[in-house]
N, CA, C, O and CB atoms as a CASP TS submission, in Angstrom:
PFRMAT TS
TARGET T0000
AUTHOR 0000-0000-0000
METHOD Language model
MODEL 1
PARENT N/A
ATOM      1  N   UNK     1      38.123 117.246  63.496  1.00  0.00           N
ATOM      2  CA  UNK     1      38.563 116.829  62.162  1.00  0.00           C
ATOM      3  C   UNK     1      37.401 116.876  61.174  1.00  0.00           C
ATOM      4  O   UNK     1      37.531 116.816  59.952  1.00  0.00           O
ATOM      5  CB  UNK     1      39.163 115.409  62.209  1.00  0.00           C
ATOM      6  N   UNK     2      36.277 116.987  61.825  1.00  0.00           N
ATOM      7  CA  UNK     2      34.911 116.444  60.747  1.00  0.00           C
ATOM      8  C   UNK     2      34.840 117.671  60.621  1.00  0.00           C
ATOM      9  O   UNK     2      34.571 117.920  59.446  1.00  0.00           O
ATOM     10  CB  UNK     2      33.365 115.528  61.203  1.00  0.00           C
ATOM     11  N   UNK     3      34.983 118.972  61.482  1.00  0.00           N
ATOM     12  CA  UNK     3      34.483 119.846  61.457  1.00  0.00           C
ATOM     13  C   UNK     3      35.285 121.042  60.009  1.00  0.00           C
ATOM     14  O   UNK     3      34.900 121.923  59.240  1.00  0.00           O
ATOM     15  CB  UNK     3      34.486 120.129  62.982  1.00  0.00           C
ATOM     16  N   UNK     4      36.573 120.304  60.359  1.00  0.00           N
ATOM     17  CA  UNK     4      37.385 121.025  59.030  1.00  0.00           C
ATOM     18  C   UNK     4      37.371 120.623  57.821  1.00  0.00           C
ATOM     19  O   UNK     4      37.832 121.292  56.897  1.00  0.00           O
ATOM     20  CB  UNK     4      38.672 121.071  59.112  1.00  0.00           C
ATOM     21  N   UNK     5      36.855 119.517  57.693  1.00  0.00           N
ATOM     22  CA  UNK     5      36.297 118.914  56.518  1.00  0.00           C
ATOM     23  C   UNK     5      35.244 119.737  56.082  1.00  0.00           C
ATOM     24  O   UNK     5      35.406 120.481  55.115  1.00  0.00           O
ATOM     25  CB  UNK     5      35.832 117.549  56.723  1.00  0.00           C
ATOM     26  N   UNK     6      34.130 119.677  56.727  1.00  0.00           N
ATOM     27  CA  UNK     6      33.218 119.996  56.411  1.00  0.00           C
ATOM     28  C   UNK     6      32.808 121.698  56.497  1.00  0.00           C
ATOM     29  O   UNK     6      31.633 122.045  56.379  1.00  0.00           O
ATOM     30  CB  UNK     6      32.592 119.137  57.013  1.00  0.00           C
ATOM     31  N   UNK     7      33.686 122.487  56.668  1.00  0.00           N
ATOM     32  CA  UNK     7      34.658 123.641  56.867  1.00  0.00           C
ATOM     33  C   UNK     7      34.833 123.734  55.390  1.00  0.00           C
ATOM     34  O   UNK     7      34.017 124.220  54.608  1.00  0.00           O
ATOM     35  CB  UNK     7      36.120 123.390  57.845  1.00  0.00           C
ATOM     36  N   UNK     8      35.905 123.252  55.119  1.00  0.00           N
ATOM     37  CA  UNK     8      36.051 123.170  53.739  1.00  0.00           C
ATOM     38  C   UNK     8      35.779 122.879  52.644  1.00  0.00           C
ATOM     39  O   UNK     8      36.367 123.213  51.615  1.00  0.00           O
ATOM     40  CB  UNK     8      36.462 122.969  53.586  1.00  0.00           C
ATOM     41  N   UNK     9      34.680 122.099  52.788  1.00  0.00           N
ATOM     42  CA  UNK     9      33.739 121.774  51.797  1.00  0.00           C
ATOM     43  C   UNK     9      32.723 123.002  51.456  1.00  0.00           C
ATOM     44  O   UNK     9      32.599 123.403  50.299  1.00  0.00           O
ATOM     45  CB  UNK     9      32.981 120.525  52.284  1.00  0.00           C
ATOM     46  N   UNK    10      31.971 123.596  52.599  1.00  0.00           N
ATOM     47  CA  UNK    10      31.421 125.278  52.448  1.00  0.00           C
ATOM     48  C   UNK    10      31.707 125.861  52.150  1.00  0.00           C
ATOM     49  O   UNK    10      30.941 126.452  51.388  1.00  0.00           O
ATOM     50  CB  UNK    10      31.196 126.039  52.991  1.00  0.00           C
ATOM     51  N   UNK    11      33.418 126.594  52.363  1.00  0.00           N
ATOM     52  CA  UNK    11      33.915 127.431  51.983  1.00  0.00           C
ATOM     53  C   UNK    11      34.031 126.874  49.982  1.00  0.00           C
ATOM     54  O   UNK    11      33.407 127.623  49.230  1.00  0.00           O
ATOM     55  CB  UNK    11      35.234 127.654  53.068  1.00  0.00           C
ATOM     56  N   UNK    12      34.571 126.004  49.494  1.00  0.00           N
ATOM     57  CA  UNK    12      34.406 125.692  48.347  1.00  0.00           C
ATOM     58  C   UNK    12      33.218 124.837  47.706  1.00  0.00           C
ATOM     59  O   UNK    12      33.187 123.606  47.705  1.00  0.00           O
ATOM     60  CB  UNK    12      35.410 125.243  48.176  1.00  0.00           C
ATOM     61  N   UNK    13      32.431 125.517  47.266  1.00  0.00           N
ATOM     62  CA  UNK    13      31.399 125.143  46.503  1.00  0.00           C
ATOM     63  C   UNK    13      31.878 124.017  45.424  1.00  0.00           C
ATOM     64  O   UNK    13      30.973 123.182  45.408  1.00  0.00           O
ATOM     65  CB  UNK    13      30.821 126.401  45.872  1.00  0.00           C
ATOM     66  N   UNK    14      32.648 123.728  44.745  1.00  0.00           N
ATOM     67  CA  UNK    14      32.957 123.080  43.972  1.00  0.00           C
ATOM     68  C   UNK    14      33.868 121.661  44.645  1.00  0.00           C
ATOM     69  O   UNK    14      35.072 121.728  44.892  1.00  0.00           O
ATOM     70  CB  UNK    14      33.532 124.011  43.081  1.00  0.00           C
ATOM     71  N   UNK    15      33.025 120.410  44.869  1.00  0.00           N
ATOM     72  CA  UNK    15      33.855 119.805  45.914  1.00  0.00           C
ATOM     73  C   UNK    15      34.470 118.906  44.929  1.00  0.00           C
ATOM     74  O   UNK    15      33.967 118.353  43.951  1.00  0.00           O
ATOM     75  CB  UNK    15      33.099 119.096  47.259  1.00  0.00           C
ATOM     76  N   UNK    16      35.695 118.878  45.406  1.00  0.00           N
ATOM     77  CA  UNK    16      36.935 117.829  44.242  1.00  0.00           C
ATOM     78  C   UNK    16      36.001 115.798  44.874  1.00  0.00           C
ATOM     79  O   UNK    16      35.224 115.269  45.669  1.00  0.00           O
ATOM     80  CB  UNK    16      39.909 118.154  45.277  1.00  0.00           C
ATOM     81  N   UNK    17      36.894 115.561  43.765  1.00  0.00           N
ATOM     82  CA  UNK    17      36.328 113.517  43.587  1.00  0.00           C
ATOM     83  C   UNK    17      36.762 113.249  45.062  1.00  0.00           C
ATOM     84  O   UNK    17      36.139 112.825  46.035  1.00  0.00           O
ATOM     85  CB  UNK    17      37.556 112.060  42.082  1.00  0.00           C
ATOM     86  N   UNK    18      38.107 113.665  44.872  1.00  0.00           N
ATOM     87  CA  UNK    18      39.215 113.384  46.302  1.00  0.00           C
ATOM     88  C   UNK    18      38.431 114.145  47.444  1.00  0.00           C
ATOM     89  O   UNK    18      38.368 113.460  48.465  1.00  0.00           O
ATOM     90  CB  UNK    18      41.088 114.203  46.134  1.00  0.00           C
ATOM     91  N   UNK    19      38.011 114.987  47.514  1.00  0.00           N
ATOM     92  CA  UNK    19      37.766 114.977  48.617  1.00  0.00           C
ATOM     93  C   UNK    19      36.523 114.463  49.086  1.00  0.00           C
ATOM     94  O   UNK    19      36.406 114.416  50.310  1.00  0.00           O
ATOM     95  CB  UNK    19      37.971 115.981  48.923  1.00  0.00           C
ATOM     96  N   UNK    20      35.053 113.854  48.020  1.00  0.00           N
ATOM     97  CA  UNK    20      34.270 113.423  48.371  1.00  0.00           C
ATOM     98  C   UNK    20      34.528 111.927  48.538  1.00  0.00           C
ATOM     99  O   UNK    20      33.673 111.138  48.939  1.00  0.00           O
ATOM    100  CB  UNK    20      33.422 113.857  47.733  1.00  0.00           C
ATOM    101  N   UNK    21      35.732 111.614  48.210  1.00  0.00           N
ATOM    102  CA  UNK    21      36.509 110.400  48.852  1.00  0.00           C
ATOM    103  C   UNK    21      36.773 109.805  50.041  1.00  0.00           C
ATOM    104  O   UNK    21      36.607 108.701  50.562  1.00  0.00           O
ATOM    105  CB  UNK    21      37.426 110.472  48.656  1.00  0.00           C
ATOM    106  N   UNK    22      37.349 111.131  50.386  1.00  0.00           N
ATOM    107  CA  UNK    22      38.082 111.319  51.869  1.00  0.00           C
ATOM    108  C   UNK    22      36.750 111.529  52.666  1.00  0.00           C
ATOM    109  O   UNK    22      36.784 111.118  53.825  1.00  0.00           O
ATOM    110  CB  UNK    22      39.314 112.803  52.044  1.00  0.00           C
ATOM    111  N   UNK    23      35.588 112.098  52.242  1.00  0.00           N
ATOM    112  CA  UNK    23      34.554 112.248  52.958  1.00  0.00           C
ATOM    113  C   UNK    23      33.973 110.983  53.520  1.00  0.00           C
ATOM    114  O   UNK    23      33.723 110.802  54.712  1.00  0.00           O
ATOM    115  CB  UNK    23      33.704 112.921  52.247  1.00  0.00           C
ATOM    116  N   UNK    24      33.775 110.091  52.506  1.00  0.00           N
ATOM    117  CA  UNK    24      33.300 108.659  52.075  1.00  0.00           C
ATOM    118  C   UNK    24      33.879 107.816  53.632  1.00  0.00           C
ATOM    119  O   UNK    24      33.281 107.322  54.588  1.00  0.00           O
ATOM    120  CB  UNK    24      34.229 108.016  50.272  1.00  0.00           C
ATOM    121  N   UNK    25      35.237 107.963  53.291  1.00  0.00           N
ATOM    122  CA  UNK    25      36.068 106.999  53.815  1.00  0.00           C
ATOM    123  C   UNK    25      35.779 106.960  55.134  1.00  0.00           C
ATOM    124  O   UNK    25      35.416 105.926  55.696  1.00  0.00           O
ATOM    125  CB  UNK    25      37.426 107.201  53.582  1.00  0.00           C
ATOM    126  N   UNK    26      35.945 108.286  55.817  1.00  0.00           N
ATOM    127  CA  UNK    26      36.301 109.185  57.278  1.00  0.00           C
ATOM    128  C   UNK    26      34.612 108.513  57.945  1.00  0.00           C
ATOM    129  O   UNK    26      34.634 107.934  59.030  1.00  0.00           O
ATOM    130  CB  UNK    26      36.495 111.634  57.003  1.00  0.00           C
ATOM    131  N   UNK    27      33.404 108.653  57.266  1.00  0.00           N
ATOM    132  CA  UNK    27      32.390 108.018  57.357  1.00  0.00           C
ATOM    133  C   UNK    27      32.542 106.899  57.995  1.00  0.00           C
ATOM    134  O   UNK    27      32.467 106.562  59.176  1.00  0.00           O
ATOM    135  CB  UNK    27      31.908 107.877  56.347  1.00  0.00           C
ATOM    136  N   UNK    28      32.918 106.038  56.360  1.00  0.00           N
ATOM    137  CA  UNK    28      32.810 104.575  56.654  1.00  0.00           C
ATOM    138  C   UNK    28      33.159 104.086  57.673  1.00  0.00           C
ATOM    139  O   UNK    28      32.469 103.247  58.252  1.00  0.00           O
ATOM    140  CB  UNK    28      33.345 103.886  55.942  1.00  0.00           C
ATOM    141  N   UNK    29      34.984 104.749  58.372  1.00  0.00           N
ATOM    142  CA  UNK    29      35.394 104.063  59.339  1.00  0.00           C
ATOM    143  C   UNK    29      34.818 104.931  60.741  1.00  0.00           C
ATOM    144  O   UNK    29      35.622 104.622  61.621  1.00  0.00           O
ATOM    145  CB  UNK    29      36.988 103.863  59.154  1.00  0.00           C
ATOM    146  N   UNK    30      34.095 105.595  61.159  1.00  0.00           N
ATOM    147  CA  UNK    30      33.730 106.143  61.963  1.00  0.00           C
ATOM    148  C   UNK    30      32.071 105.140  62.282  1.00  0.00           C
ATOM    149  O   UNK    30      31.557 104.958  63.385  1.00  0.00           O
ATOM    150  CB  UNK    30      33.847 107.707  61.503  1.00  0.00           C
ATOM    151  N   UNK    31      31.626 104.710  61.115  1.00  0.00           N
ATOM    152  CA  UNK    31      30.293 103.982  60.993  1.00  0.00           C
ATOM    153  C   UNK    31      30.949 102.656  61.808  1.00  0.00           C
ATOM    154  O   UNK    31      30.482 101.982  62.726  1.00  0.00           O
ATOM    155  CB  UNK    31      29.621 103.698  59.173  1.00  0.00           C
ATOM    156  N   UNK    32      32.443 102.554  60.964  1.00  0.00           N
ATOM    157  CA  UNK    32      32.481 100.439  61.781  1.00  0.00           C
ATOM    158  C   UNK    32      33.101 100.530  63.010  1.00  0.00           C
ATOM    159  O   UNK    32      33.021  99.580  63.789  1.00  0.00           O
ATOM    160  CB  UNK    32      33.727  98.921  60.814  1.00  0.00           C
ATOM    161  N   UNK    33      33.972 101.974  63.427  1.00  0.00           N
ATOM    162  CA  UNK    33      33.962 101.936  65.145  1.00  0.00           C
ATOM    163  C   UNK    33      32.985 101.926  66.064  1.00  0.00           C
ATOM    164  O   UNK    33      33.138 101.523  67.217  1.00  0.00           O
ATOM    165  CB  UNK    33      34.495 102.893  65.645  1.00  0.00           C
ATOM    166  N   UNK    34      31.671 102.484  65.470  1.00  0.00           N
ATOM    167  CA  UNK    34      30.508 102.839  66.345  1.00  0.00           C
ATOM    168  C   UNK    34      30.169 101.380  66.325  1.00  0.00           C
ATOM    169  O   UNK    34      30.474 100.732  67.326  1.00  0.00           O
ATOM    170  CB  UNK    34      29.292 104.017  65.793  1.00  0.00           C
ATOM    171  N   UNK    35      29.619 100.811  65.391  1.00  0.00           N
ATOM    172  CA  UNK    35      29.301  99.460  65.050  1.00  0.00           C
ATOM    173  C   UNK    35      30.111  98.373  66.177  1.00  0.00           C
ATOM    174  O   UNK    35      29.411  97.755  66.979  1.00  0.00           O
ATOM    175  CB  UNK    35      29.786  99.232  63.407  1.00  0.00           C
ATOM    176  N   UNK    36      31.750  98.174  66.176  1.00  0.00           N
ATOM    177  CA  UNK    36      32.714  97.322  66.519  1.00  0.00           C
ATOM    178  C   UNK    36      32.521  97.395  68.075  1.00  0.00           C
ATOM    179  O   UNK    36      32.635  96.426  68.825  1.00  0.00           O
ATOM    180  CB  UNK    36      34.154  97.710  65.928  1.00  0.00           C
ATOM    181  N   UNK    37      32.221  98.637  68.447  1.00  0.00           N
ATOM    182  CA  UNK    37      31.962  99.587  70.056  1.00  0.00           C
ATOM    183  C   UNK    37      30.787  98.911  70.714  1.00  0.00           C
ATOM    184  O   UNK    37      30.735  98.578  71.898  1.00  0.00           O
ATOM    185  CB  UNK    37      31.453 101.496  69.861  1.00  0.00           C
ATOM    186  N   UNK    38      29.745  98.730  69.700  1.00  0.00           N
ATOM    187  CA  UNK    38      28.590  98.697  70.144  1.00  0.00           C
ATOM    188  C   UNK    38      28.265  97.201  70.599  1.00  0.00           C
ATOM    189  O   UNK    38      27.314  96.795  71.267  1.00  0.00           O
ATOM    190  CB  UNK    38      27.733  99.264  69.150  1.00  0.00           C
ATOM    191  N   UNK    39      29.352  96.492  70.033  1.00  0.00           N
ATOM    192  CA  UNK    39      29.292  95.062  69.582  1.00  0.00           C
ATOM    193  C   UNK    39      29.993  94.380  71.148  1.00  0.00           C
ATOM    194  O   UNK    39      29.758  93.499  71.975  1.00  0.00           O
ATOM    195  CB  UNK    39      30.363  94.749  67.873  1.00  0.00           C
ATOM    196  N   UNK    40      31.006  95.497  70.850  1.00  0.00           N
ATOM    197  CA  UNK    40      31.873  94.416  71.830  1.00  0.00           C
ATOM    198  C   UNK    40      31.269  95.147  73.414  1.00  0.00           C
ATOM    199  O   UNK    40      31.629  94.491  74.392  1.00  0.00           O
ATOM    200  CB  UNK    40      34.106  94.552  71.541  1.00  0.00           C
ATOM    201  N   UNK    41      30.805  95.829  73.588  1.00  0.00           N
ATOM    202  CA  UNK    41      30.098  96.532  74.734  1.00  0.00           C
ATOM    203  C   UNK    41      29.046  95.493  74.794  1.00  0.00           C
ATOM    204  O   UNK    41      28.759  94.985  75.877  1.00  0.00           O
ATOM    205  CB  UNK    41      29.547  98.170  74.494  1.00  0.00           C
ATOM    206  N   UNK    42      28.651  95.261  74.061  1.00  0.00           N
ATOM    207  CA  UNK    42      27.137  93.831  74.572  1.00  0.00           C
ATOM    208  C   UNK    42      27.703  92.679  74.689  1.00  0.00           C
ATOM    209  O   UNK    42      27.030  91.780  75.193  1.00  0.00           O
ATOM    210  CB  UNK    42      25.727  93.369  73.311  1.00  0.00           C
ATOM    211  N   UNK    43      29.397  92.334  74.162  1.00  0.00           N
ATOM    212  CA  UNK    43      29.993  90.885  75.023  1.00  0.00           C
ATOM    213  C   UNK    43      30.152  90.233  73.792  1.00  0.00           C
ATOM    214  O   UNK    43      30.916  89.295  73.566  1.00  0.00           O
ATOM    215  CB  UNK    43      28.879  89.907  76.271  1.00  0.00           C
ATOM    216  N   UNK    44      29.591  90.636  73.218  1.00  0.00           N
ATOM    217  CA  UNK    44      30.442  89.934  71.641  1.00  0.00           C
ATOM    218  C   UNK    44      31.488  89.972  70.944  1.00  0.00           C
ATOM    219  O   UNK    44      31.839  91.062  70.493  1.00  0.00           O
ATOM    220  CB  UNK    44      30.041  90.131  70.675  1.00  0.00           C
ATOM    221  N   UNK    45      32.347  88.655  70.642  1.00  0.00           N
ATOM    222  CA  UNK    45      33.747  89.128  70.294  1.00  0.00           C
ATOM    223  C   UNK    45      33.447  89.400  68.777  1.00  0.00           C
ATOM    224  O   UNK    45      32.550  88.969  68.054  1.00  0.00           O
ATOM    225  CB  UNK    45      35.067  87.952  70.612  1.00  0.00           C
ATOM    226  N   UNK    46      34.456  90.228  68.538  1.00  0.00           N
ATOM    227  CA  UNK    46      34.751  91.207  66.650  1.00  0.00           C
ATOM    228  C   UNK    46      35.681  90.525  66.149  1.00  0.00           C
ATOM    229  O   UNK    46      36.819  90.308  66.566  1.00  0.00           O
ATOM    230  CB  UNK    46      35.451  93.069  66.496  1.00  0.00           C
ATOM    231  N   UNK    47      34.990  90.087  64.948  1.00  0.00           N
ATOM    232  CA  UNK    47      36.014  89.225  64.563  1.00  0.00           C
ATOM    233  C   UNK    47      36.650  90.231  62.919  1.00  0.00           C
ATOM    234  O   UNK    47      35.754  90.259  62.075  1.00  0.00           O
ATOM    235  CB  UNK    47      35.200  87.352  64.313  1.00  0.00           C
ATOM    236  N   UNK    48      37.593  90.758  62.591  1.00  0.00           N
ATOM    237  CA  UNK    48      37.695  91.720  61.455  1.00  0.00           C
ATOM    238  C   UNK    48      38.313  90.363  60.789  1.00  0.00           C
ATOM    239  O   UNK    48      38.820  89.432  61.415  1.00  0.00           O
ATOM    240  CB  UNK    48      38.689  93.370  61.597  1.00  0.00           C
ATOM    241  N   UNK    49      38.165  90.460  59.476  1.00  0.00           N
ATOM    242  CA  UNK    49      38.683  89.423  58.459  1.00  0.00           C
ATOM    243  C   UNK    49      39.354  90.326  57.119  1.00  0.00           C
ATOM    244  O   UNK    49      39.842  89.732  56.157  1.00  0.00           O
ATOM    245  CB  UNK    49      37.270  88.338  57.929  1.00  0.00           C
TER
END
């Protein structure tokens, strides 16, 4: 999925708001699974609010 993103971002030089959005986002939540993973693998409970 990252790869067609970023696929398509090369092929168009001109990258739309939306899609540096969707870039943003796909990040963010890929950053707080690694994070949530890392957390609860060392025995700590996740608490999302």
């Amino acid at each position: 999925m990252i790869m067609k993103v970023l696929k398509r971002t090369v092929s168009c030089p001109v990258i739309s708001e939306r899609d540096l959005y969707g870039v943003k986002i796909l990040m963010f939540r890929l950053t707080e699974y690694h994070l949530g993973a890392a957390l609860i693998r060392h025995g700590d409970s996740v608490i999302i609010t």
